[in-house]
N, C-alpha and C positions, 0 to 999 in steps of 0.2 A: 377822284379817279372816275373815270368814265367806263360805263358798262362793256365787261367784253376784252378789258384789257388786262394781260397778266407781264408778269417779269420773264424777261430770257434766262433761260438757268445760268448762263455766265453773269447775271447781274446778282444771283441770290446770295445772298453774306450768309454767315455762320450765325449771326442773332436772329435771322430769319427762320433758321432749323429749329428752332427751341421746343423740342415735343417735349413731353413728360419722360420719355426713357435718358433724353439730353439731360434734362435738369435733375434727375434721380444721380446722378454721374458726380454732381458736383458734392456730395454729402456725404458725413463720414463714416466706415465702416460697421462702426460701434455702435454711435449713440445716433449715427441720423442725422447731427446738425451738419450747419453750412460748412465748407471748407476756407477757409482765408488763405494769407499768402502764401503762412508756411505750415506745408504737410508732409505728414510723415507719412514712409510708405513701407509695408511690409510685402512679399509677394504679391503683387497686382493689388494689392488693397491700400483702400485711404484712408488716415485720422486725422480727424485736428488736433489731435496735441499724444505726445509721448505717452501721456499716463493711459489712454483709451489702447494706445497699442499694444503695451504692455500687458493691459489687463487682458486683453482678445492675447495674447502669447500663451498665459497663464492660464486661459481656458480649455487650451486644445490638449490633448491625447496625447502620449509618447509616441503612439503609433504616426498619426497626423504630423508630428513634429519629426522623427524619421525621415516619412514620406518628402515634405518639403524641403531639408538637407536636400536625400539625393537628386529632385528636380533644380536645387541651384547646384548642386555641382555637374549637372548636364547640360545648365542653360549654358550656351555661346554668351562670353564676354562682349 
């Protein structure tokens, strides 16, 4: 590339955004590893596998577990 020349923002793709806060996104809740095809989701949260979900279930508070019922029964379907 020759000095001086940048991209127009309609040519920048999504692999070109790749900051640290992008790639922190793709990792699982729990343990931190990578995410694969199939992820489980619990309120905005991500796991690679069942058993991580679970256990983050099993960690939280009666209170904490209340709280998230009434926010899904208020989300919009």
């Amino acid at each position: 590339m020759r000095a001086g020349f940048t991209i127009p923002p309609s040519r920048v793709t999504p692999s070109l955004l790749q900051t640290p806060e992008a790639i922190v996104q793709h990792r699982c809740d729990y343990c931190g590893g990578h995410l694969g095809l199939i992820v489980d989701r619990y309120y905005r949260m991500r796991f690679c596998c069942k058993a991580h979900m679970s256990a983050y279930k099993q960690r939280l508070t009666i209170e904490t577990r209340a709280k998230i019922r009434q926010l899904e029964l208020l989300a919009p379907t």
